[in-house]
Backbone as CSV, one residue per row, in Angstrom:
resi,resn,N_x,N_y,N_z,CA_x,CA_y,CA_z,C_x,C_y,C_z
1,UNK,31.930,-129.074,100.697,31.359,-130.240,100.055,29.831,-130.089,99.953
2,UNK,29.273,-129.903,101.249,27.900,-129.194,101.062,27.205,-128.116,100.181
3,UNK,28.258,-127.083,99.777,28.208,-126.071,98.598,28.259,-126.676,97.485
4,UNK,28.489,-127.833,97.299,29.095,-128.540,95.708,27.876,-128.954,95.769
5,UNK,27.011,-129.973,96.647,26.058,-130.765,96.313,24.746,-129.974,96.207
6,UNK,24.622,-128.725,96.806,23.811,-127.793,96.864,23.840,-126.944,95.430
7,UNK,24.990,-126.804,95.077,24.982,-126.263,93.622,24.722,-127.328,92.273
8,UNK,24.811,-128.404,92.755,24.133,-129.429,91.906,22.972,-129.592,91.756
9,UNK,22.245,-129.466,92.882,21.123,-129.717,92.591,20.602,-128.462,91.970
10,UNK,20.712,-127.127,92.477,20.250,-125.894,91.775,20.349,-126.278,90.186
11,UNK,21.470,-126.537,90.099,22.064,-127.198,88.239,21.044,-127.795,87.953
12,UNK,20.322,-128.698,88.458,19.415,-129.988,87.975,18.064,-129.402,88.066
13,UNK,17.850,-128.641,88.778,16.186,-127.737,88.712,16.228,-126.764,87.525
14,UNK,17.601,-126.049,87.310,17.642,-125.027,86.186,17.060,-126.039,85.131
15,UNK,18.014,-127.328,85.351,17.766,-128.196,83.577,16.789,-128.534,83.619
16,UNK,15.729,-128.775,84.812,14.442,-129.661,84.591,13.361,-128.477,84.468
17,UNK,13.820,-127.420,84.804,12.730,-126.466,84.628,12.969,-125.851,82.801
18,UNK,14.546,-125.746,82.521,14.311,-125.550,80.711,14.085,-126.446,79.967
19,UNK,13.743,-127.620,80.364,13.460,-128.611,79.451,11.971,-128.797,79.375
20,UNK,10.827,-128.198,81.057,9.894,-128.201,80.792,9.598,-126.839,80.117
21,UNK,10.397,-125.475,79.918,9.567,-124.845,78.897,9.939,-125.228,77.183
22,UNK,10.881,-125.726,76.987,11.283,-126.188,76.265,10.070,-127.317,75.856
23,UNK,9.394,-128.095,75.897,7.998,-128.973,75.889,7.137,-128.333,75.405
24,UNK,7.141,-126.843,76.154,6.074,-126.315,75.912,5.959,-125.250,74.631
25,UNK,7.388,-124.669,74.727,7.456,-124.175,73.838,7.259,-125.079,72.234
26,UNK,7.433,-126.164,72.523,7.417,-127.448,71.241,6.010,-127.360,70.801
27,UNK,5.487,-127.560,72.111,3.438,-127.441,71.766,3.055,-126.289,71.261
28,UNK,3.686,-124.906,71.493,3.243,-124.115,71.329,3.427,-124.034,69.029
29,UNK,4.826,-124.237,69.265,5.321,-124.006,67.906,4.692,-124.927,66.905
30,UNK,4.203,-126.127,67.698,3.331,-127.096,66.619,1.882,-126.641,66.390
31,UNK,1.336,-125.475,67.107,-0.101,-125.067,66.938,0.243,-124.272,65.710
32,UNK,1.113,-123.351,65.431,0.869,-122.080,64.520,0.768,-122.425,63.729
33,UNK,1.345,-121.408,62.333,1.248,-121.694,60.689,2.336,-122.196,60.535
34,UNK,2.409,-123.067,59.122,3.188,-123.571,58.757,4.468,-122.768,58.514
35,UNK,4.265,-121.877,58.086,5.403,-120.768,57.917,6.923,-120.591,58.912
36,UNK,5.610,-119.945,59.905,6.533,-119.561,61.335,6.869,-121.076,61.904
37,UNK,6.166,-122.359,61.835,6.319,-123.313,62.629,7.471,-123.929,62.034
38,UNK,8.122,-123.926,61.262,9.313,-124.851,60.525,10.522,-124.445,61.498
39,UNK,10.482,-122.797,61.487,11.716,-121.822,61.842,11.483,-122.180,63.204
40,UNK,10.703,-121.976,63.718,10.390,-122.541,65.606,11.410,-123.814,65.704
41,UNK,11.052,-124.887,64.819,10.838,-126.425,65.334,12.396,-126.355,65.104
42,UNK,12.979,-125.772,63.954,14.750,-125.675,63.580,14.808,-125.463,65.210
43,UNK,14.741,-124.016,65.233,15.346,-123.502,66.706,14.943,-124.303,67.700
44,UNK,14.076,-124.789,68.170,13.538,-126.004,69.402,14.697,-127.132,69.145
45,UNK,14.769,-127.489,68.070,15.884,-128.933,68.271,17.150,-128.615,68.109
46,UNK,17.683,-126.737,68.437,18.977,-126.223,68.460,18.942,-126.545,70.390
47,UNK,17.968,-125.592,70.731,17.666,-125.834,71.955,17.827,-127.280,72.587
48,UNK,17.208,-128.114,72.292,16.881,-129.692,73.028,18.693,-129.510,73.097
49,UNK,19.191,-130.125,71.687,20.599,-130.284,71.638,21.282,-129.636,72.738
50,UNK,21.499,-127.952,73.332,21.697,-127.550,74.063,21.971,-128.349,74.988
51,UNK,20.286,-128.363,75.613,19.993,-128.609,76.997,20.601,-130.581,77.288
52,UNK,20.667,-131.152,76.208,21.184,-132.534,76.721,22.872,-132.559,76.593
53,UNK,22.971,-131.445,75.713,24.825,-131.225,76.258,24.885,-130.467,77.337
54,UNK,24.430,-130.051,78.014,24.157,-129.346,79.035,23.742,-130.539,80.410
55,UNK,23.006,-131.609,80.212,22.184,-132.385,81.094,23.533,-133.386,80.871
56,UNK,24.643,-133.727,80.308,25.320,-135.119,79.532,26.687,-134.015,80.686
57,UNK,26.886,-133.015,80.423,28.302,-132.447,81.068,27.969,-132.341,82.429
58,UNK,26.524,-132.032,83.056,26.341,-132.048,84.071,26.226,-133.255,85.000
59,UNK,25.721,-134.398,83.988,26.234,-135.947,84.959,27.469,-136.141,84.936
60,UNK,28.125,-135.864,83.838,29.504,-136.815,84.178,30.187,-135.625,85.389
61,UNK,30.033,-134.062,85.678,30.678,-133.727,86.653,29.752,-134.195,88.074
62,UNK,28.824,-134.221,87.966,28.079,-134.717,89.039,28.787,-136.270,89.638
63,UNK,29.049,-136.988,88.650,29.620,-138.273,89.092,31.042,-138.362,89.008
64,UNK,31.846,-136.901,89.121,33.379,-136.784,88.610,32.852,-136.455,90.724
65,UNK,32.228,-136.423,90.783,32.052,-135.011,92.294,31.768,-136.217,93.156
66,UNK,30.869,-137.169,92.901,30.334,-138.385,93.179,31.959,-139.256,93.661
67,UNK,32.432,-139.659,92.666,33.665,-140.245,92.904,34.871,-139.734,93.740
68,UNK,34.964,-138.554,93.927,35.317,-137.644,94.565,35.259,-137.615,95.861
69,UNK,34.310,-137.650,96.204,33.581,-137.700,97.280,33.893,-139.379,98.119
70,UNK,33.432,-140.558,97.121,33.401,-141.591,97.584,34.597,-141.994,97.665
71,UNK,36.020,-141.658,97.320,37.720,-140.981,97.176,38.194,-140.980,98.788
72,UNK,37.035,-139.598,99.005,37.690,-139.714,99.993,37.035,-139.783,101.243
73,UNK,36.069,-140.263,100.966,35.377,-141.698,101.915,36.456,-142.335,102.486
74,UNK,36.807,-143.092,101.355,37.620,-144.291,101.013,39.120,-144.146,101.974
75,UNK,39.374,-142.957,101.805,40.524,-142.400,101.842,40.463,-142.171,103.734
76,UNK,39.571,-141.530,104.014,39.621,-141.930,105.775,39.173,-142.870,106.229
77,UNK,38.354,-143.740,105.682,38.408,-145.085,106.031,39.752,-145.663,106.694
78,UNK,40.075,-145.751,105.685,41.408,-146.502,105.129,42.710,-145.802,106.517
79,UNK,42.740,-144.412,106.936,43.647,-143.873,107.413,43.203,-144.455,108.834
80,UNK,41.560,-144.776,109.247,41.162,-145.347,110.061,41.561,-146.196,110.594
81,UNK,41.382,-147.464,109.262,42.007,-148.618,109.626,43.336,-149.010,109.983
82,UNK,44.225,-148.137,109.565,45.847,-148.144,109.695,45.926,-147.854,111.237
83,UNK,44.941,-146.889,112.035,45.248,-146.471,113.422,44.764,-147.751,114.133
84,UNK,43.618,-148.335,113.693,43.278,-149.505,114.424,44.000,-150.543,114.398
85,UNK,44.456,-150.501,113.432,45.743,-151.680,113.021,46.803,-151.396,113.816
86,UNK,47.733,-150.022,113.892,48.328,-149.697,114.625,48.143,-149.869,116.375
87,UNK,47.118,-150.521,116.488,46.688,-150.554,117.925,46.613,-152.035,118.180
88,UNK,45.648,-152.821,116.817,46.018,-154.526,116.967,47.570,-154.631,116.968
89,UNK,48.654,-154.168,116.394,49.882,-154.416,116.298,50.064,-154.505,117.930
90,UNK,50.110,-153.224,118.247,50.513,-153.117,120.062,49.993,-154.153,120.950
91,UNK,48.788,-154.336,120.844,48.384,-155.410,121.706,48.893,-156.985,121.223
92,UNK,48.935,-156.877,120.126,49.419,-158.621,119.753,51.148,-158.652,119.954
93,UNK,51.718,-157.235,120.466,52.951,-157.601,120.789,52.844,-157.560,122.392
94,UNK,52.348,-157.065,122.700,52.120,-157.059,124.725,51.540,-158.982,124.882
95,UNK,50.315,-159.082,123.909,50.196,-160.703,124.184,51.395,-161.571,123.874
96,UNK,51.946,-161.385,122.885,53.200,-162.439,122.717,54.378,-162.052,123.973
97,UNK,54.465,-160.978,124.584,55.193,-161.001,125.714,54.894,-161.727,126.772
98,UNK,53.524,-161.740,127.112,52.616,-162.232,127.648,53.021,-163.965,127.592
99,UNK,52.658,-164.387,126.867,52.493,-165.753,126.477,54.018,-166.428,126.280
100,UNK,55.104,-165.750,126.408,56.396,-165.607,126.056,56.656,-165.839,127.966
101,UNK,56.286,-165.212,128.606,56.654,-165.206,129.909,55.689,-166.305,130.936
102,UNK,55.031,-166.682,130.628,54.173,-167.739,130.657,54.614,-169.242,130.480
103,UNK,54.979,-168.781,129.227,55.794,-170.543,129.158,56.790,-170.491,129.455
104,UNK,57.958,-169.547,129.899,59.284,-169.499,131.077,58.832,-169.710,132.056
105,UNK,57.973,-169.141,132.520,57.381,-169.707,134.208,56.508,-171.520,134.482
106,UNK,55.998,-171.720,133.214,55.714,-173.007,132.620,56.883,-173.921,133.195
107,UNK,58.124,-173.688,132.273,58.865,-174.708,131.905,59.976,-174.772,133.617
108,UNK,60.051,-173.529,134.147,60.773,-173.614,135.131,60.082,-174.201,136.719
109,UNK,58.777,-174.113,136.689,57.827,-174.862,137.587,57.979,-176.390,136.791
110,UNK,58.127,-176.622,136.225,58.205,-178.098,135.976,59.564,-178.417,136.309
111,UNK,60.731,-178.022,136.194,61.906,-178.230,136.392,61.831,-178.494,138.148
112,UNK,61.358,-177.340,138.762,61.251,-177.195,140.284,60.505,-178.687,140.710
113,UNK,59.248,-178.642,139.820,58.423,-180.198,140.634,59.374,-181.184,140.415
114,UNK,59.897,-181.315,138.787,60.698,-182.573,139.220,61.821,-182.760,139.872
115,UNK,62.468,-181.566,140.219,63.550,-181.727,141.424,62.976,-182.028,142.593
116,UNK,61.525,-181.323,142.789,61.431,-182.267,144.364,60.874,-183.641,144.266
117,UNK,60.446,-184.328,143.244,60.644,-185.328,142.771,61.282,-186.029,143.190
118,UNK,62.080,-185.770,142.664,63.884,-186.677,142.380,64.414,-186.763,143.719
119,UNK,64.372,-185.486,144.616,64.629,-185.615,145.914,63.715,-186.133,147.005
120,UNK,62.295,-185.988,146.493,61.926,-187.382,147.628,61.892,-188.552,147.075
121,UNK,61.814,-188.953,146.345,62.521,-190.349,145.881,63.572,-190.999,146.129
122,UNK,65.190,-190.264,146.270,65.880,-190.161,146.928,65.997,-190.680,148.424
123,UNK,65.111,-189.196,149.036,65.150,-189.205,150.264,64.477,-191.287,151.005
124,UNK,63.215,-191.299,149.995,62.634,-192.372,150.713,63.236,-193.652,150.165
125,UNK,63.710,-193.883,149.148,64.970,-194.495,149.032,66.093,-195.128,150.130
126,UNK,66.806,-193.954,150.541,67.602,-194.023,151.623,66.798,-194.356,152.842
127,UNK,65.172,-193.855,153.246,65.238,-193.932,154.141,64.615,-195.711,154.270
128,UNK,64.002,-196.104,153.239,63.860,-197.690,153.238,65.590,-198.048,152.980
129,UNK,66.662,-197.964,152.879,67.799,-198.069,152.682,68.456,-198.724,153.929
130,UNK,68.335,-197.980,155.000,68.899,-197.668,156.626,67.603,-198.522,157.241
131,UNK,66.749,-198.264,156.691,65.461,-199.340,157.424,65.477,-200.543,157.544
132,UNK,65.899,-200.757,156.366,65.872,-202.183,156.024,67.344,-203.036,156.243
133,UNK,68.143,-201.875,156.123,69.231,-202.552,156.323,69.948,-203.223,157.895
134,UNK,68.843,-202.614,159.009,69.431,-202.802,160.214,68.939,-204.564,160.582
């Protein structure tokens, strides 16, 4: 991936360095005689043409490489999130066990208090019962 972006940019110095002789060569061809300067200026705007089909194929692969790239960004992100997810899953099933065994121990401590409840109520019941009754 480092070789791709490294050969891009080499790409982008080649084009910025023929486009500056390309400038110059323009200045140069506008000094001479009229003669030679027509045939120059033809060939200079064969050239330009070139170099911006040349500068036009080199962005869109630059941003074919770009997308590419941000692909598969995207793409381990994403495989990331599935492992972390895979890990919220586990724990939100250990908590619902959790919270599952919690309110069984809940509901059966309440059962227990109100049986001893019921049985000292009972008990003091009877024992004002026999108390009172003598």
């Amino acid at each position: 991936m480092e070789q791709k972006r490294q050969k891009f940019s080499e790409i982008k110095a080649g084009l910025d360095d023929a486009e500056s002789l390309i400038r110059k060569m323009d200045l140069e061809a506008r000094s001479l005689q009229p003669n030679v300067k027509a045939v120059l200026l033809a060939k200079l705007r064969e050239y330009k043409s070139d170099l911006n089909n040349l500068k036009s194929e080199h962005k869109r692969l630059a941003s074919a490489n770009s997308n590419q790239a941000a692909r598969d960004d995207l793409l381990e992100s994403g495989m990331a999130d599935a492992m972390s997810l895979h890990g919220v899953d586990d724990n939100i099933s250990k908590s619902k066990k959790i919270l599952t065994n919690m309110s069984r121990r809940m509901s059966r401590n309440k059962w227990i208090i109100s049986s001893i409840i019921v049985v000292l109520v009972v008990a003091i019941a009877l024992i004002l019962y026999f108390k009172l009754s003598k």
